[in-house]
C-alpha positions in Angstrom: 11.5 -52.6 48.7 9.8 -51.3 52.0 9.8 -53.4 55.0 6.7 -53.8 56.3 6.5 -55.2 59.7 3.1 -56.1 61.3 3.2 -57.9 65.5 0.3 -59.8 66.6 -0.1 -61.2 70.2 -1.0 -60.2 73.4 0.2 -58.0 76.1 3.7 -59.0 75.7 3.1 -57.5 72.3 0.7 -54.8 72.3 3.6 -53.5 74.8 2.0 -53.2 78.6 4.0 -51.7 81.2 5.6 -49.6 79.1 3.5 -47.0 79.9 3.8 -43.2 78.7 3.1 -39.6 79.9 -0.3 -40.1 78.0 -2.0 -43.5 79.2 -0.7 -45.2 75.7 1.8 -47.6 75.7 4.9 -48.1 73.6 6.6 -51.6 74.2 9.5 -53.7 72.7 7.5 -53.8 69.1 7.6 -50.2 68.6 11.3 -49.8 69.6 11.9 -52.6 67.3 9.7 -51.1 64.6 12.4 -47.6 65.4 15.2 -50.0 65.1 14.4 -51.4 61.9 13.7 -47.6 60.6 17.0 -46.6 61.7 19.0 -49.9 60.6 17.5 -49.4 56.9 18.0 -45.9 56.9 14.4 -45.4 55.7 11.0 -45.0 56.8 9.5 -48.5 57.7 5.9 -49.2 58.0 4.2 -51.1 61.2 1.2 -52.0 62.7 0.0 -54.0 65.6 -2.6 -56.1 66.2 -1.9 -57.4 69.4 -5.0 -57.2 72.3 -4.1 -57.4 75.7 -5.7 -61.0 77.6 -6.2 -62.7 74.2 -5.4 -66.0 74.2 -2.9 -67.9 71.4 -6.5 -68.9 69.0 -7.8 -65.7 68.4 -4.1 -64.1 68.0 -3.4 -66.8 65.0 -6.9 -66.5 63.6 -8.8 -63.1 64.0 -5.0 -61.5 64.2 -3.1 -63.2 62.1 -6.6 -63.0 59.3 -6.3 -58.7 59.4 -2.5 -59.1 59.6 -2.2 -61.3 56.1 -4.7 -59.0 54.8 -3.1 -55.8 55.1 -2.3 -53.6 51.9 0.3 -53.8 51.1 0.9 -57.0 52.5 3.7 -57.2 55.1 7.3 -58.5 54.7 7.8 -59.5 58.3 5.4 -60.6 61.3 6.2 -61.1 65.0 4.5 -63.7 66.6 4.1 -64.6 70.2 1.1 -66.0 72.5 0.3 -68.5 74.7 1.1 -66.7 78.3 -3.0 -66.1 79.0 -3.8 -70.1 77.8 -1.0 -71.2 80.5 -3.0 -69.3 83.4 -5.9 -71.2 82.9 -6.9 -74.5 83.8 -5.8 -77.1 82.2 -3.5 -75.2 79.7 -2.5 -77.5 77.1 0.5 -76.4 75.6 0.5 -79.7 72.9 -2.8 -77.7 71.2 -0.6 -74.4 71.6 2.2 -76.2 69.2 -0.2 -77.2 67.0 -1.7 -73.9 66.8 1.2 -72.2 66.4 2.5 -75.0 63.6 -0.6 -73.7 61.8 0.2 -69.8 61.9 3.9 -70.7 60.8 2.6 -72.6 57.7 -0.1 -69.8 56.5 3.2 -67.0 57.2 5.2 -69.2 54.5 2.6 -69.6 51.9 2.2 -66.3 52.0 5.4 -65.6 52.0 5.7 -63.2 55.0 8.9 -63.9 56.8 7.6 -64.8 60.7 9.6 -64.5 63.7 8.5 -66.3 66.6 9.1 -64.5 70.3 8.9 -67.1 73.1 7.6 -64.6 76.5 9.7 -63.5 79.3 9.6 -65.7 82.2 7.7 -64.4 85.2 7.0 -66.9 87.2 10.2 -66.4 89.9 7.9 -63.7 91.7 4.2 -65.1 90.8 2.1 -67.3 93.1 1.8 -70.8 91.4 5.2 -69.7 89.4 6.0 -72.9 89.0 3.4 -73.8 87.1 3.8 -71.3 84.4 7.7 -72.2 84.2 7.1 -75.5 84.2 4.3 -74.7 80.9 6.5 -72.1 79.8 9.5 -74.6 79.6 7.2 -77.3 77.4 5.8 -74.6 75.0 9.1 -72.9 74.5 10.4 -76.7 73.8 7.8 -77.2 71.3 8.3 -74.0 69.6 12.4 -74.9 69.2 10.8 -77.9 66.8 8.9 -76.2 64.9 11.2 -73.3 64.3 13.7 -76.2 63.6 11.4 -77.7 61.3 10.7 -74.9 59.4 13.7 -73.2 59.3 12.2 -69.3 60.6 13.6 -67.0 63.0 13.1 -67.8 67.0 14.2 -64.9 70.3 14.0 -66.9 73.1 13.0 -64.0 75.5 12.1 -67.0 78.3 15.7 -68.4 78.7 17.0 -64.7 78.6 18.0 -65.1 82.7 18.7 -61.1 82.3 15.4 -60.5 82.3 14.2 -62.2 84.9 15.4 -59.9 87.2 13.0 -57.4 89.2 14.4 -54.3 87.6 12.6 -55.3 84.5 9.1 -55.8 85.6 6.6 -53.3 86.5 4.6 -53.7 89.8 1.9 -56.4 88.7 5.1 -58.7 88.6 3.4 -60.3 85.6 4.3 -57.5 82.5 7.9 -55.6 81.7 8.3 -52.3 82.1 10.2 -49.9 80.0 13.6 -51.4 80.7 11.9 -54.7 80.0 10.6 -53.5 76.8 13.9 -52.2 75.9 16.0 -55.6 76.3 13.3 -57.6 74.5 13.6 -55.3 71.0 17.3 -55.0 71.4 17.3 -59.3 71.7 14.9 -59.5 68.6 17.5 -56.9 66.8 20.2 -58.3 67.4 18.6 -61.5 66.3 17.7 -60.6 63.1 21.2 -58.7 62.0 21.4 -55.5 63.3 24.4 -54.3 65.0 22.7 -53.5 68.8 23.5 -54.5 72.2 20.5 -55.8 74.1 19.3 -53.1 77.5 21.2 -54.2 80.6 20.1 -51.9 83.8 22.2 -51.1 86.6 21.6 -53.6 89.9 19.6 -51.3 91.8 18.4 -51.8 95.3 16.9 -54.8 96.7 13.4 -55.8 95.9 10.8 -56.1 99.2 9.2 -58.6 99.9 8.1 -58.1 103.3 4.6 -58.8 104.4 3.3 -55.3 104.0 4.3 -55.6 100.7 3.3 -59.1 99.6 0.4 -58.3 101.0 -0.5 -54.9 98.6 0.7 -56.6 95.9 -1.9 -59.2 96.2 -4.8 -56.4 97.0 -3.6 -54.4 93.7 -3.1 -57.0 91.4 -3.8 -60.7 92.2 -7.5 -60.2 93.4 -8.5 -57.5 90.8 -7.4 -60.6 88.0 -8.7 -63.1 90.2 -12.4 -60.9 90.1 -12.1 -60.7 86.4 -11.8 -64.7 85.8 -14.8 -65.0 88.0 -16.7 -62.9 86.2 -15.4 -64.1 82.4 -14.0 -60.8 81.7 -10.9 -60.3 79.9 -8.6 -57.2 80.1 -8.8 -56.6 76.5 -12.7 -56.7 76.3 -13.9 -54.0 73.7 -10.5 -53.0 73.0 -8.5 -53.2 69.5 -5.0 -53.1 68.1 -3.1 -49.8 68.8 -2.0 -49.5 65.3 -4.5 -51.8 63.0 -3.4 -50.0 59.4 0.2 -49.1 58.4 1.9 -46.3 60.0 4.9 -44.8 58.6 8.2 -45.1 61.3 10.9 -42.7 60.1 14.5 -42.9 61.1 15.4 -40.9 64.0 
């Protein structure tokens, strides 16, 4: 039978900071969507659904809706959300659990097989980091329930201290980059049965974080998301899924 393998989330997902030579971007889904292609031996089909800025509602609803009702329907579905509700106000990751509870339940009666991604933690080199790790810690908790509950397949990317390091993340401090990307499909691989090693870089030199620095970083990407909260504006306004109908991945 062909595998079929749909992701639906947000940034994490749609695969920001992995950018290429054209403006697109690839991401961890796409080099897991290769993966599976090249551990089956045959072409796989994929799409994504995933929006950058959406928050976890409209990723189990509007998402999840066009990802069920794909043709042919899929065989697996990625799942993971929730990092853009815990930047807000009063982020309450209780109604996150239930939420995702919800989009566990509608994968199994229709028998999809879901894996559920918990994101990688970015919140050693954010302003109010402590916050989101502290969220982060209670959704991840919450998800390890469920996916106890229910019995499904979980990659806990955010207790993956690997990743953590600076050597994964681009410049915003808040997405992966390409080596990022990398480790995240080579954990969610190795998860699910396939013989791979997840991405490990090499040290590297020291990050700075000298005032110069600090000081661009918040000019270039703090006040720029900062402006768009202001103003109610989302990063994924008019934008859709990079791959919203099956696409055929052959092995390489």
């Amino acid at each position: 039978m062909t595998m079929r393998y749909v992701a639906i989330g947000d940034s994490f997902t749609e695969g920001v900071g992995d950018d290429q030579l054209d403006g697109s971007v690839r991401g961890w889904t796409d080099l897991l969507a290769a993966g599976l292609a090249a551990g089956e031996g045959t072409t796989v089909q994929y799409a994504n659904l995933a929006i950058r800025g959406r928050l976890l509602e409209p990723i189990v609803t509007e998402q999840l809706d066009a990802a069920l009702a794909l043709s042919p329907q899929p065989t697996l579905l990625t799942l993971n959300g929730g990092g853009n509700d815990m930047m807000r106000p009063g982020g309450d990751m209780l109604r996150l659990a239930e939420l995702t509870e919800k989009a566990i339940q509608r994968c199994l009666e229709a028998g999809v097989r879901m894996v559920l991604l918990s994101g990688a933690d970015p919140s050693d080199r954010l302003p109010l980091g402590g916050v989101m790790r502290r969220r982060g810690e209670l959704l991840t908790q919450a998800v390890i329930d469920l996916v106890k509950r229910y019995d499904i397949t979980f990659v806990d990317v955010f207790h993956d201290v690997e990743i953590r390091r600076p050597g994964y993340w681009s410049a915003d401090r808040l997405h992966l980059n390409a080596a990022g990307h990398r480790r995240v499909a080579g954990l969610v691989l190795e998860k699910i049965g396939y013989e791979t090693a997840a991405h490990v870089i090499d040290p590297g030199p020291h990050e700075s974080r000298r005032v110069l620095a600090e000081a661009r970083y918040y000019r270039e990407h703090v006040l720029p998301w900062l402006t768009r909260r202001v103003r109610g504006q989302s990063s994924g306004d008019n934008r859709t899924g990079k791959f919203i109908d099956w696409t055929d991945i052959v092995p390489a």
